[in-house]
VEXFI-626613 format. One line per 8 residues: their letters; for each residue y negated, x, z of N, C-alpha, C, O. Coordinates in steps of 0.001 Angstrom, whole numbers. Layout:
A) Y/X/Z/Y/X/Z/Y/X/Z/Y/X/Z; ... .
! end
This chain:
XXXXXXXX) -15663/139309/167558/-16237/138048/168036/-15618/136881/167264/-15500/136956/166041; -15231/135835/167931/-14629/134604/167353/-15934/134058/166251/-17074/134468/166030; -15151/133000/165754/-16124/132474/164569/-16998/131546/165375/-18172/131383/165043; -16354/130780/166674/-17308/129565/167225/-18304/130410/168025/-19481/130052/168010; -17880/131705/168856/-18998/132220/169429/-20226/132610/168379/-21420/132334/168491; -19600/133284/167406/-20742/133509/166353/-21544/132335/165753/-22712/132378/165367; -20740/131320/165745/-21563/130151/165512/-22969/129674/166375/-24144/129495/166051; -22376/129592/167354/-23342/129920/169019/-24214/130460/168834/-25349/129992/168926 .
XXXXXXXX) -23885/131792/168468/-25142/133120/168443/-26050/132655/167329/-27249/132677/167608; -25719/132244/166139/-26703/131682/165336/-27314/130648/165368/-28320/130405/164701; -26609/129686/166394/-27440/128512/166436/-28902/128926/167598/-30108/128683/167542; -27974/129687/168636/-28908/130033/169848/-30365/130689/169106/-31440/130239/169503; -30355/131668/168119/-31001/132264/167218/-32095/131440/166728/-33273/131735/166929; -31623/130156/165928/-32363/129382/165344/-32729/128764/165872/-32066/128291/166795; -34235/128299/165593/-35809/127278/165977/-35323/125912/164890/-35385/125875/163661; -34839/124869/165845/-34836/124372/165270/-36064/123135/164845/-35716/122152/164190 .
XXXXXXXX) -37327/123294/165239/-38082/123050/164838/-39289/123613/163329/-40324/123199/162806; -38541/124509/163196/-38379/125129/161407/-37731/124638/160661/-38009/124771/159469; -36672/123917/161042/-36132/123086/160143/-36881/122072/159315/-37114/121914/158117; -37285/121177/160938/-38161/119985/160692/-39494/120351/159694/-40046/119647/158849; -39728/121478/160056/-41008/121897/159314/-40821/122062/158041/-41692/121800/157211; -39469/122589/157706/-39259/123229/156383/-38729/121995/155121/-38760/122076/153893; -38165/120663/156209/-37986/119191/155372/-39768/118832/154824/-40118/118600/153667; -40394/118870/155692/-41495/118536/155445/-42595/119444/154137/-43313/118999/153242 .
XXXXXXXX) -42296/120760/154556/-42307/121842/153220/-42057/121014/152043/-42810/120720/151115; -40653/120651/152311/-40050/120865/150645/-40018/119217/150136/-39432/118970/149081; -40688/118052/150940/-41155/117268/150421/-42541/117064/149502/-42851/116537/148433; -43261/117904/150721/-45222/118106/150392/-44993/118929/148566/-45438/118501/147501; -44145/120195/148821/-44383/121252/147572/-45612/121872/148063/-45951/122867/147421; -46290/121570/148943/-48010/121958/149277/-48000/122674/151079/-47950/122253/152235; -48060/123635/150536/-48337/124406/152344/-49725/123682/153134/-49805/123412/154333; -50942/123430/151903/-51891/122789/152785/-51542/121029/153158/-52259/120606/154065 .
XXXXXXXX) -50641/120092/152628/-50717/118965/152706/-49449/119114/153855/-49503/118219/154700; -48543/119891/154002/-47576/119980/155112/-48306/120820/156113/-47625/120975/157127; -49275/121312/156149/-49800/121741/157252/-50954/120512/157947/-51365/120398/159101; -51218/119773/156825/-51632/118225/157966/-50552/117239/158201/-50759/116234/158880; -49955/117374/157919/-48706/116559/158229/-47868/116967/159547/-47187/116257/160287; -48166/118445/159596/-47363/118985/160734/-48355/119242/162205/-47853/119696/163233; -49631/118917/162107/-50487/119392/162253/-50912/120829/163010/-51137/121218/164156; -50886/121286/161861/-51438/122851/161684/-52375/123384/161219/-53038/122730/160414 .
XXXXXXXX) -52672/124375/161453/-54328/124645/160550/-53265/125483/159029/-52038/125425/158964; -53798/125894/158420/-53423/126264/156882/-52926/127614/157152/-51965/127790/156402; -53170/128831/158002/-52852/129553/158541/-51172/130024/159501/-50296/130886/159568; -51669/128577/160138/-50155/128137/160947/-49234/127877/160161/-48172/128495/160244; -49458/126792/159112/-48174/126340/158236/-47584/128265/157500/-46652/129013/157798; -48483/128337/156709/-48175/129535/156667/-47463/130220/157157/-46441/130517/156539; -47627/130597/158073/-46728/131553/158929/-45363/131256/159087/-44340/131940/159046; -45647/129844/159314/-44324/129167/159490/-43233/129196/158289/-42042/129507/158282 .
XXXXXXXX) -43889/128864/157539/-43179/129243/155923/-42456/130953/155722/-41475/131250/155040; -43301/131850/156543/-43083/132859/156180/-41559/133082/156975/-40538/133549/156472; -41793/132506/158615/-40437/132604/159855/-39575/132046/159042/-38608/132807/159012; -39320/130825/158131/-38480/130168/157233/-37669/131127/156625/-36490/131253/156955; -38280/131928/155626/-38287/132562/154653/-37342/133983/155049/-36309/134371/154503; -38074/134571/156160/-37070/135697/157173/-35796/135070/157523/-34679/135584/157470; -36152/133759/157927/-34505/133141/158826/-33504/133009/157541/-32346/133392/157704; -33835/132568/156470/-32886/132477/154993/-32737/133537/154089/-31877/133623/153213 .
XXXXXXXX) -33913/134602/154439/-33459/135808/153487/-33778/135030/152007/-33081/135405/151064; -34330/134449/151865/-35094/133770/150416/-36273/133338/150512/-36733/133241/151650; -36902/133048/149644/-38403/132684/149263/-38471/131096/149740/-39536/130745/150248; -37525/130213/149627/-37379/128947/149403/-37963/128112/148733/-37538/127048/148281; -39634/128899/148600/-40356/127813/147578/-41090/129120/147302/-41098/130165/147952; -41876/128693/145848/-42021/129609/144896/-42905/128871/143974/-42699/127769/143465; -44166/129841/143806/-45188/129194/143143/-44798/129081/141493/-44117/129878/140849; -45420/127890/141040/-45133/127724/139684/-46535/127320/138638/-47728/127316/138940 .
XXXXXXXX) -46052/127085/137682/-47362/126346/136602/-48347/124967/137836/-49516/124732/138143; -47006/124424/138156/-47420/122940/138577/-47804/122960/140233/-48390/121993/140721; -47513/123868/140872/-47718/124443/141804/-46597/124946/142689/-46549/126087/142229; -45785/124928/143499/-44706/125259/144368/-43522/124555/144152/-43516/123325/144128; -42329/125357/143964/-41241/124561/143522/-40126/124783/144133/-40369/125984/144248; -39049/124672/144659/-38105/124712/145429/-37175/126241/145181/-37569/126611/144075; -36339/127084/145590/-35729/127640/145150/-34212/127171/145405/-33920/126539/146420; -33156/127553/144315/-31434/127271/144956/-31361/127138/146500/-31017/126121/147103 .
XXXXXXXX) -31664/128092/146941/-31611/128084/148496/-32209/127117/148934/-31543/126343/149622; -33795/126777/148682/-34413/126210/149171/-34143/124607/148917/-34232/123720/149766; -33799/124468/147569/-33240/122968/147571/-31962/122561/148159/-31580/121403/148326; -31211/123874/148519/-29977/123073/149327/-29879/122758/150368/-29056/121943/150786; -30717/123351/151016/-31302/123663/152728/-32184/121989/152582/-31851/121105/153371; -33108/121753/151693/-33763/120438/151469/-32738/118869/151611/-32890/117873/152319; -31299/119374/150203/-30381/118230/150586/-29595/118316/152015/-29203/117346/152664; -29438/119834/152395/-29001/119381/153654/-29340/118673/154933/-28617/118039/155702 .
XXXXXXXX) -30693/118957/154968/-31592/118376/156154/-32226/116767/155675/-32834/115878/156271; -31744/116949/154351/-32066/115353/154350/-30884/114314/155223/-31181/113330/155900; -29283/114940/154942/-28603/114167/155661/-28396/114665/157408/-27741/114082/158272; -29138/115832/157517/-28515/116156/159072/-29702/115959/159609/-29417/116295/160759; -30787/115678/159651/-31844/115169/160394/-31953/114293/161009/-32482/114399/162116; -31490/113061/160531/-30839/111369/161455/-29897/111125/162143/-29640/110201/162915; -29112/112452/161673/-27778/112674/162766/-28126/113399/164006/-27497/113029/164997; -28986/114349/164176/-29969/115120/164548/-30521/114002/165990/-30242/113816/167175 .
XXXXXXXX) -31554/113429/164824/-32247/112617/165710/-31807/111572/166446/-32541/110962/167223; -30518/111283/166240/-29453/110379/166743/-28796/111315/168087/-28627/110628/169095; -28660/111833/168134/-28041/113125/169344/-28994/112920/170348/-28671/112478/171451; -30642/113334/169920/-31462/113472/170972/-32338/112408/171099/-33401/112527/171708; -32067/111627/170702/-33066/110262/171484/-32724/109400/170836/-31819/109520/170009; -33571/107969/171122/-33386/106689/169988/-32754/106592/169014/-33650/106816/168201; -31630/106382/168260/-31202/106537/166690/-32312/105597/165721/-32528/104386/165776; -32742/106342/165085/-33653/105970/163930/-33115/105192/162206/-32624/106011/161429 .
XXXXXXXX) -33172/104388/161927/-33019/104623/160558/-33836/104012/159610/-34409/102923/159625; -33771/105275/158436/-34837/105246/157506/-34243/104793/156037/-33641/105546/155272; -34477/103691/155853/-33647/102897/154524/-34160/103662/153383/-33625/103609/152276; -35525/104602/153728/-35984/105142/152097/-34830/106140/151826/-34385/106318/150692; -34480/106626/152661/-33658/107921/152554/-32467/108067/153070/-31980/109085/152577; -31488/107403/154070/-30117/107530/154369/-29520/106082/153239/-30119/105139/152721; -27980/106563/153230/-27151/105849/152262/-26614/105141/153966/-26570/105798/155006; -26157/103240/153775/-25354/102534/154326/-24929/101359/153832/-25856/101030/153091 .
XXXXXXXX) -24203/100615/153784/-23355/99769/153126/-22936/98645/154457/-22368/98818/155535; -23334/97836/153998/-23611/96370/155224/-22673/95451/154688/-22771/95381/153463; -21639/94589/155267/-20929/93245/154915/-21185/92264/155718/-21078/92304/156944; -21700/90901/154744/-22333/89784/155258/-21765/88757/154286/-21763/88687/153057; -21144/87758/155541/-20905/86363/155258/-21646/85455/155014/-22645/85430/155733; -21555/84583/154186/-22576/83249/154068/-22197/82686/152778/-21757/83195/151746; -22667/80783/153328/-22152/80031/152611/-23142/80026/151129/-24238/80538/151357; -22977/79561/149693/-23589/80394/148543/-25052/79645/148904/-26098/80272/148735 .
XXXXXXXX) -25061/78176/149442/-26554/77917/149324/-27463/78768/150043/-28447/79214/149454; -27196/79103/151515/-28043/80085/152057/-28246/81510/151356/-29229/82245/151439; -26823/81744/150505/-27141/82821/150090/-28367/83009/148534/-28874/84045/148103; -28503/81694/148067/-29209/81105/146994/-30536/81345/147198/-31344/81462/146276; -30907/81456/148801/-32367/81320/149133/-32413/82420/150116/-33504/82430/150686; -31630/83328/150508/-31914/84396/151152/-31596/85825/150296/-32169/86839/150694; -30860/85902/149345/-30463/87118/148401/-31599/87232/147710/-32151/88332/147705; -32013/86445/147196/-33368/86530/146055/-34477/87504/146563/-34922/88489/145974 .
XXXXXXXX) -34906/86893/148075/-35709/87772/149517/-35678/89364/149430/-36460/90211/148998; -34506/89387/149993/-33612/91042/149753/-33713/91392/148861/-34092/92563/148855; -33536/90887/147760/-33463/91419/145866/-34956/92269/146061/-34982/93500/146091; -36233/91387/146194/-37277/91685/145795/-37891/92018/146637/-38999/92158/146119; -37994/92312/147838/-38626/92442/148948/-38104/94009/150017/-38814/94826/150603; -36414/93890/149883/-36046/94656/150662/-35562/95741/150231/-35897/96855/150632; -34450/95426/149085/-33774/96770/148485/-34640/97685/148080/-34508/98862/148415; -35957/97124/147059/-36630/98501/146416/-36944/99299/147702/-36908/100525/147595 .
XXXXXXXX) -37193/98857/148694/-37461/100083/149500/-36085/100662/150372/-36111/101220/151470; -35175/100426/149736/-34082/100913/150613/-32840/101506/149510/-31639/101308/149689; -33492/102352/148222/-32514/103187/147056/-31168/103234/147756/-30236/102667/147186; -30996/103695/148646/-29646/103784/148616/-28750/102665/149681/-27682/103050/150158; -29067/101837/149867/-28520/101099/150700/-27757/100009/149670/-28015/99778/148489; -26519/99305/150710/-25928/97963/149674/-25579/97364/150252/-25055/97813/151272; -25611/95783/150009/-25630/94935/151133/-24033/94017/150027/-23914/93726/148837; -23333/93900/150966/-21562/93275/150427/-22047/91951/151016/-22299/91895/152220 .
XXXXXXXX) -22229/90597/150015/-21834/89273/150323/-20892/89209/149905/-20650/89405/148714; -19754/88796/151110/-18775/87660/150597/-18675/86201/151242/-19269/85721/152208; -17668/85631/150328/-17862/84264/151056/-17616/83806/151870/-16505/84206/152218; -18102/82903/152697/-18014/82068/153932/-16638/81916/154152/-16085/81509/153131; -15698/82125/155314/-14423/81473/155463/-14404/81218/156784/-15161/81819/157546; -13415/80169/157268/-13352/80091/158627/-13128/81422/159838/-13565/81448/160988; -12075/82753/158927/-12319/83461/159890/-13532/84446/159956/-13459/85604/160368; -14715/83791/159468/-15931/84885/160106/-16594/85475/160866/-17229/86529/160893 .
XXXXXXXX) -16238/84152/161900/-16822/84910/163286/-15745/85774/164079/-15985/86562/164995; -14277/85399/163430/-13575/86454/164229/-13602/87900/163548/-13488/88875/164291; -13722/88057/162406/-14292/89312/161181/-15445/89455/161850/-15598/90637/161540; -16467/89197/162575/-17314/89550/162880/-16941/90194/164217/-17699/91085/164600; -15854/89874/165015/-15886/89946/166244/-14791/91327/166319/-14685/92191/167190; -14107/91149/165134/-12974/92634/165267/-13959/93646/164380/-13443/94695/163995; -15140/93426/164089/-15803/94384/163013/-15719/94919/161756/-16143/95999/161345; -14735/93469/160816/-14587/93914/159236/-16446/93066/158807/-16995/93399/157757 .
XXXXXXXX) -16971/92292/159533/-18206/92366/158833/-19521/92612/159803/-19212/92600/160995; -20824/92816/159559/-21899/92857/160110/-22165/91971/160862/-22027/91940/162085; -22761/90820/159825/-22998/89671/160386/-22742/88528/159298/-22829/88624/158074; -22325/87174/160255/-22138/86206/159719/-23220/85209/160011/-23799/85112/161093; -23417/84554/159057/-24468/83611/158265/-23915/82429/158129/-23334/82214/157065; -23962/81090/159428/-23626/80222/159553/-24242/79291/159471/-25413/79557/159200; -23938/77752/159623/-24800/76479/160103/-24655/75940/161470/-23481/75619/161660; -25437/75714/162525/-25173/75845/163533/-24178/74849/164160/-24027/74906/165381 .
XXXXXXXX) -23480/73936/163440/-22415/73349/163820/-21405/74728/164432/-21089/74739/165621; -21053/75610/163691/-20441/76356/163855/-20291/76967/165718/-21385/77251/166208; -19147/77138/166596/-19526/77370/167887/-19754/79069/167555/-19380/79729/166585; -20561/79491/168837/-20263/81134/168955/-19869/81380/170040/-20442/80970/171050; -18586/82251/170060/-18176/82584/171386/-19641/82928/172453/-20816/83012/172094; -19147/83055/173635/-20604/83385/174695/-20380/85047/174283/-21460/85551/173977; -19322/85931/174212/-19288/87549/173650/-20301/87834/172809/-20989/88847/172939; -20517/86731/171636/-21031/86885/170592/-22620/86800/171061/-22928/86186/172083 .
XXXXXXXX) -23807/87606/170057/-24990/87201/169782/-25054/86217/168782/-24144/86251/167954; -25973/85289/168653/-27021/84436/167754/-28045/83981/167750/-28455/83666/168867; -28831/83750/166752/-29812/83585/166673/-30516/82381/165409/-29999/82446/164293; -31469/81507/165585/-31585/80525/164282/-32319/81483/163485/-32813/82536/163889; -32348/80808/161803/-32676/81744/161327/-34022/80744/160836/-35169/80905/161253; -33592/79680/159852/-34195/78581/159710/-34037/76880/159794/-33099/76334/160375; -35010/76239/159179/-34227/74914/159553/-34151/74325/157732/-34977/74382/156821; -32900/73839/157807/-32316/73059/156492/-32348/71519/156163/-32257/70794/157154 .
XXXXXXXX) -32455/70937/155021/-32590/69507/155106/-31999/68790/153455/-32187/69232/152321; -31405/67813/153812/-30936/67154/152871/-31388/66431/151462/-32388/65714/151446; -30723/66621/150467/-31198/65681/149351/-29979/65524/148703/-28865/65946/149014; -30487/64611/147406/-29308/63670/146714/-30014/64219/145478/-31230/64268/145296; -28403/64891/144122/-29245/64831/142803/-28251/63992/142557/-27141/63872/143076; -28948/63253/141439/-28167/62394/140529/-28866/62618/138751/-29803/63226/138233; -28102/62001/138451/-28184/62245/136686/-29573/61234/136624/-29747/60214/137291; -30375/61752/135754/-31673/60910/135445/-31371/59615/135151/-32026/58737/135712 .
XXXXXXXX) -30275/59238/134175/-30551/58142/134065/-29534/57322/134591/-28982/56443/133929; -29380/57478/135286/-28021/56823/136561/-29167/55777/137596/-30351/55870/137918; -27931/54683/137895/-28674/53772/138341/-29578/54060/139914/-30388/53222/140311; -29359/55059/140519/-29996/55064/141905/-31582/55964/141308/-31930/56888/140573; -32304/54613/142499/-33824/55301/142376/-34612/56064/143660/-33881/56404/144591; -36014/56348/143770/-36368/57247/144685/-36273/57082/146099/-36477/57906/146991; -35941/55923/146160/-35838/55554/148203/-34164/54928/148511/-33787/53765/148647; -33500/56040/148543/-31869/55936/148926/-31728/55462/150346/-32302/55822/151374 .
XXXXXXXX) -31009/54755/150170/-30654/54016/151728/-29702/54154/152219/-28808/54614/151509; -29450/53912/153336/-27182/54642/153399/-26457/53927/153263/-25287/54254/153460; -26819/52406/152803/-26274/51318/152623/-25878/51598/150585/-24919/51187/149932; -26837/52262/150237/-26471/53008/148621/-25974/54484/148580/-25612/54981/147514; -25961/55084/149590/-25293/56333/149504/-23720/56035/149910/-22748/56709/149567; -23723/55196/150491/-21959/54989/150720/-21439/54398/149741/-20325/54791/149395; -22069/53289/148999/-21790/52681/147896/-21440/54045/146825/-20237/54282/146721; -22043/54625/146315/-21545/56212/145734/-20705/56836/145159/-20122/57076/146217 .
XXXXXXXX) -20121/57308/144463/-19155/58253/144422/-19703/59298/144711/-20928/59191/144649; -19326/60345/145025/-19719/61873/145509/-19437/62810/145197/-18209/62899/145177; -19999/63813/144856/-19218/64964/144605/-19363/65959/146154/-20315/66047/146930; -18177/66532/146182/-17883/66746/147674/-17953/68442/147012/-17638/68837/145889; -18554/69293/148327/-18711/70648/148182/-17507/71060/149284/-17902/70825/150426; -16459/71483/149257/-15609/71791/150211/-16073/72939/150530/-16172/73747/149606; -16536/73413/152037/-16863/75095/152776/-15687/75337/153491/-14962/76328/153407; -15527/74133/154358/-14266/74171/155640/-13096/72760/155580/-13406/71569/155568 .
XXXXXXXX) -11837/73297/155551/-10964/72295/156114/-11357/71156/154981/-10945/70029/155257; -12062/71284/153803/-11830/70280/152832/-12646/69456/152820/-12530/68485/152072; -13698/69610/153643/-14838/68967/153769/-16522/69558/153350/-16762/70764/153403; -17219/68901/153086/-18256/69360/153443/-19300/69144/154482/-20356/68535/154315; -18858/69745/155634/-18548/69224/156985/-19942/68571/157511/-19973/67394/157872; -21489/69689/157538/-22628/68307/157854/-22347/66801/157503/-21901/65929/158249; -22696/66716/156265/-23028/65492/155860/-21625/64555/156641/-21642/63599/157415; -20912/65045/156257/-19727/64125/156669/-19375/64109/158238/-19006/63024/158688 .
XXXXXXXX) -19444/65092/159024/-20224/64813/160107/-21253/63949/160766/-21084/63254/161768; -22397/64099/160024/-22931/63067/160393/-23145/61628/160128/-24035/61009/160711; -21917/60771/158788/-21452/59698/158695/-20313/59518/159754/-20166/58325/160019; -19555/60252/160366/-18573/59917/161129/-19227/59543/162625/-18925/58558/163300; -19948/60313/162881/-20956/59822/164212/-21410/58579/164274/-21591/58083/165386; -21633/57965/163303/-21622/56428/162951/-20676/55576/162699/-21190/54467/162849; -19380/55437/162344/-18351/55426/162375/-18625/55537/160930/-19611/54803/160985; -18549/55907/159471/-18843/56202/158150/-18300/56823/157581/-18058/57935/158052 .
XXXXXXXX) -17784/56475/156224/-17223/57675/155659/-17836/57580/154205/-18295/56478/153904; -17898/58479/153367/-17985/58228/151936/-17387/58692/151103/-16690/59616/151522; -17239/58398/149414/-16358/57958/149105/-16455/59429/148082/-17610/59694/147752; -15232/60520/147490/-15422/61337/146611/-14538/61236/145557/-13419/60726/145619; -15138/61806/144443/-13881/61903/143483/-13673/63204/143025/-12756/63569/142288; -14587/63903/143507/-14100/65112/142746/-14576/66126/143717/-15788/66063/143920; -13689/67397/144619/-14253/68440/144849/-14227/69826/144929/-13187/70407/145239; -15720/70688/144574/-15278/71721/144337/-15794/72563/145046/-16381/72129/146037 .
XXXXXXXX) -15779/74001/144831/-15871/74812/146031/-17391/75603/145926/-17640/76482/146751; -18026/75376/145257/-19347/75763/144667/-20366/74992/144940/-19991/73878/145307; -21968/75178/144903/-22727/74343/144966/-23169/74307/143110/-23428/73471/142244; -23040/75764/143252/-24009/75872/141495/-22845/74887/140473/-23369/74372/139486; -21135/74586/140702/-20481/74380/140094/-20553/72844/139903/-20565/72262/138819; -20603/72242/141227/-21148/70921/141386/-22510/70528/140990/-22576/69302/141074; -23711/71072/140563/-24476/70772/140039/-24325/70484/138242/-24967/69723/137518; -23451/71230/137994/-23112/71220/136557/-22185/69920/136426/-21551/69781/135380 .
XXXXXXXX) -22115/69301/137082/-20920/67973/137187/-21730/66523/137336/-21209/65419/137170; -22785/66713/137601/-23911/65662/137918/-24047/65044/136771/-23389/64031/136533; -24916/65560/135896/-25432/64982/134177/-24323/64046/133859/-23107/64112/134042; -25202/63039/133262/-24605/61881/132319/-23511/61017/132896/-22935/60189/132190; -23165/61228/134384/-22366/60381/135106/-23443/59447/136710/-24649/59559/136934; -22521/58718/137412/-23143/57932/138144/-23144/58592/139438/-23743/58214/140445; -22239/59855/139274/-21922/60473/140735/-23596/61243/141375/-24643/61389/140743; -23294/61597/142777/-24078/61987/143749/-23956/63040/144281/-22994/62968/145045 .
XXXXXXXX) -24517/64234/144309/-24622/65086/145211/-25155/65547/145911/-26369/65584/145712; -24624/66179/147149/-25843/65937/148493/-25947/67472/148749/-24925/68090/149046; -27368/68222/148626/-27090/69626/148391/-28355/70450/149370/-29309/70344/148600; -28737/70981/150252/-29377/71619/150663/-30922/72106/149685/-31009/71945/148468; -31767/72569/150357/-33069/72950/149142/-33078/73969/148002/-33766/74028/146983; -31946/74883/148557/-31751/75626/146518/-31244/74732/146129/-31886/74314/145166; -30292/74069/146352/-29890/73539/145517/-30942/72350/144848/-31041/72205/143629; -31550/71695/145637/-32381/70531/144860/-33275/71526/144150/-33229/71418/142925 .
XXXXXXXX) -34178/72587/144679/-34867/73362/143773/-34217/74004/142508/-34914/74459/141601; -32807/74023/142485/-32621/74191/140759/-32420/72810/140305/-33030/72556/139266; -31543/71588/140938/-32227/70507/140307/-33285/69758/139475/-33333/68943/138554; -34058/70413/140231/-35626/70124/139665/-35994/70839/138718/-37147/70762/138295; -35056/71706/138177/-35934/72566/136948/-35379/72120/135490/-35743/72668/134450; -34246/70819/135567/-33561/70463/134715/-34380/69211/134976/-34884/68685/135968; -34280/68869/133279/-35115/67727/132612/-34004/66237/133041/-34566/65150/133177; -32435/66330/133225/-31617/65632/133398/-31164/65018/134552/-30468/64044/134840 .
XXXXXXXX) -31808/65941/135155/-31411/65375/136604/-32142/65000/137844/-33037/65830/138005; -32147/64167/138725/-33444/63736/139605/-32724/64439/140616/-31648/65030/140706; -34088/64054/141638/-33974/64446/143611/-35034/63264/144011/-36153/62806/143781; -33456/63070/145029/-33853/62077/146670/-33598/62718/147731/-32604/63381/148026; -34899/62412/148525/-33938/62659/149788/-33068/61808/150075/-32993/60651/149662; -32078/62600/151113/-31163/61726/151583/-31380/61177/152716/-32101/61664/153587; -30730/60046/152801/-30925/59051/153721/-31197/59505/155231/-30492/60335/155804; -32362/58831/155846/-32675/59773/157219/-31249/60145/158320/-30995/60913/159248 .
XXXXXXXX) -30629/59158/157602/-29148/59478/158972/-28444/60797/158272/-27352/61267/158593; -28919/61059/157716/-28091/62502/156995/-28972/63312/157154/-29504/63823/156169; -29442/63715/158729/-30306/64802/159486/-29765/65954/158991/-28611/66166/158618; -31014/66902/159034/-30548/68430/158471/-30305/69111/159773/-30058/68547/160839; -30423/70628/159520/-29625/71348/160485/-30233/72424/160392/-31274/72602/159760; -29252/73716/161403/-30118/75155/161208/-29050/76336/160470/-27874/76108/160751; -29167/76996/159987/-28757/78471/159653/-28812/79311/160891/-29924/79407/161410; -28037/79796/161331/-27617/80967/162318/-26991/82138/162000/-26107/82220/161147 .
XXXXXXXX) -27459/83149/162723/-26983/84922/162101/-26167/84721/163065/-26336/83656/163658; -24949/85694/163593/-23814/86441/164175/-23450/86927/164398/-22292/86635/164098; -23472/87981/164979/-23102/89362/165153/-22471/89723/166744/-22066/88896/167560; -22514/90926/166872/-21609/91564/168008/-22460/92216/168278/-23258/92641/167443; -22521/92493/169648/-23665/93348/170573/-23152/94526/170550/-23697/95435/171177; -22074/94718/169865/-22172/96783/170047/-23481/96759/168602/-24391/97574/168752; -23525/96096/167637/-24039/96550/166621/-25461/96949/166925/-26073/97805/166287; -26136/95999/168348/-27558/96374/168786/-27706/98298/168834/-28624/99040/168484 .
XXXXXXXX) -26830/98478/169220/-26654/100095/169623/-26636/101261/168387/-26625/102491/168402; -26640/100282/167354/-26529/101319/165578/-27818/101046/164607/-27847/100219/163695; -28842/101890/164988/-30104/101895/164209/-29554/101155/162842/-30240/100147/162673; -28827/101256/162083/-28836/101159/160679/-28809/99344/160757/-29659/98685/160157; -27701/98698/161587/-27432/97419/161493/-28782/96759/162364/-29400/95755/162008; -28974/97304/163176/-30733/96787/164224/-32010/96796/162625/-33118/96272/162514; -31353/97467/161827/-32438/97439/160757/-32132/96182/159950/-32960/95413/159460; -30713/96100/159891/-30170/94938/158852/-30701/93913/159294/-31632/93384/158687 .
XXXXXXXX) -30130/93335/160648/-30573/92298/161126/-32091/91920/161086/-32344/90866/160503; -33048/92561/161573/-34415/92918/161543/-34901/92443/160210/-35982/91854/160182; -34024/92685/158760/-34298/92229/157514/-34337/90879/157324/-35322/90213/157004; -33098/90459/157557/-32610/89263/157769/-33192/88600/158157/-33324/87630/157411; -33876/88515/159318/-34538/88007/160274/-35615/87588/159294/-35755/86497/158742; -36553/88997/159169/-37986/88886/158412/-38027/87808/157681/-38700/86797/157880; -37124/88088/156627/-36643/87080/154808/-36468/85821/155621/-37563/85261/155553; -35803/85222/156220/-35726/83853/156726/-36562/83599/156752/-36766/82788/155849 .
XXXXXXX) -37684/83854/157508/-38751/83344/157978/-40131/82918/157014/-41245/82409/157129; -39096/83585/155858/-40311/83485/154427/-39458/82399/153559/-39997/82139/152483; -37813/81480/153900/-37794/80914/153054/-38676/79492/152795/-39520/79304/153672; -38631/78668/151948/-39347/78108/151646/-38178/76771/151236/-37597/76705/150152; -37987/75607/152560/-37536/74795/152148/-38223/72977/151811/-37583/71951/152042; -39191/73018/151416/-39778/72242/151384/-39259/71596/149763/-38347/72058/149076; -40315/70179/149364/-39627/69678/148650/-40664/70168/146610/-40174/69763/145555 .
! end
């Protein structure tokens, strides 16, 4: 007999609903707590343990001091069905995924302020329940939505200036709004006007094309420009550039919220013509079709909705 027919014959052989039973076994350690779990009477699990036990030619679990404990066999049969069960359940219906227990590795774009007020979310909220998962930020570049669209990333994390092809999905995530830090004791006070924000020097956050495209966007819609002397590619880097000079920076709500925790430096809002904007996710509609990324997004989603941009 060939090796694939024999393969056949043993699969045809095996219940594979003993499997499922026997993951659940060797989580419980307890025949009576996997027999409510499976729902069985104490009798049933039993038995079932015993069909296990015939099908492997081993004990698999084995009473101890502490109560039931795995055997060689039985713990390898345990790591195996930990990874072939979602693959499993992926074959025959819905694909499932369970962040306590499968390993996946996600890449996501975004510019550092969103990432200032959405990583923190994930830090504390999402990873502990997801041990083996890892989420890759890198930084924002112009080609993200096409990295999104050939599939070197998940999803991209934009401002909705940004277009999305009609191929593409999006979605808002939240809404964003402007302020001004300046050095405490620098001459501008709490009600900025745009008639004193142009007056200014600036410190300019370059994301795209050398700009930092809202704000300056929305002085050009007016016919406006303002004036910079220095720019860099950071928000956290440009905050460190503020103190003890006359310059201005115009920074989204992490950023004014670490502002505010320094004794040196104030927050204005910025001038009402320097309207805020939204954050938008990105992605590609095959990804709807892959439990693991329908989970990512789903995260994403949640955490937005808890940031907190107020003043």
């Amino acid at each position: 007999m060939c090796i694939m027919n024999l393969r056949w014959k043993q699969l045809r052989q095996m219940d594979l609903n003993l499997l499922v039973a026997f993951a659940v076994f060797a989580e419980e350690l307890s025949v009576s707590a996997a027999a409510k779990r499976l729902l069985l009477s104490q009798s049933a699990a039993s038995r079932t343990l015993d069909r296990l036990r015939a099908q492997f030619d081993d004990e698999l679990m084995v009473r101890s001091a502490g109560g039931y404990q795995l055997t060689p066999v039985g713990a390898r049969l345990a790591r195996e069905l930990e990874r072939l069960l979602p693959e499993i359940e992926s074959l025959t219906g819905k694909p499932v995924f369970d962040p306590a227990r499968e390993e996946a590795s996600f890449r996501i774009t975004a510019p550092d302020n969103l990432c200032a007020m959405l990583c923190p979310l994930l830090c504390r909220e999402v990873l502990p329940k997801a041990p083996r998962v890892k989420l890759i930020f890198v930084p924002w570049s112009e080609a993200a939505v096409e990295d999104v669209d050939r599939g070197r990333l998940d999803i991209a994390v934009s401002n909705d200036d940004v277009l999305v092809p009609v191929h593409l999905r999006s979605q808002r995530l939240y809404r964003e709004h402007f302020w001004c830090v300046v050095a405490r004791g620098s001459r501008w006070r709490e009600q900025l006007t745009l008639k004193q924000y142009l007056e200014a020097e600036h410190i300019a956050v370059s994301l795209i094309d050398g700009v930092q495209s809202i704000p300056d966007k929305r002085l050009a819609a007016l016919g406006k420009r303002r004036r910079w002397s220095i720019n860099v590619p950071y928000f956290g880097a440009a905050l460190e550039c503020v103190e003890r000079t006359e310059l201005m920076l115009t920074v989204t709500s992490s950023g004014a919220r670490a502002a505010r925790l320094r004794k040196d430096l104030r927050v204005m809002e910025a001038p009402k013509e320097i309207t805020g904007f939204g954050f938008q996710a990105i992605w590609h509609p095959r990804i709807e079709t892959d439990a693991a990324r329908r989970w990512l997004s789903e995260q994403i989603f949640e955490a937005a909705k808890r940031i907190d941009t107020g003043p």
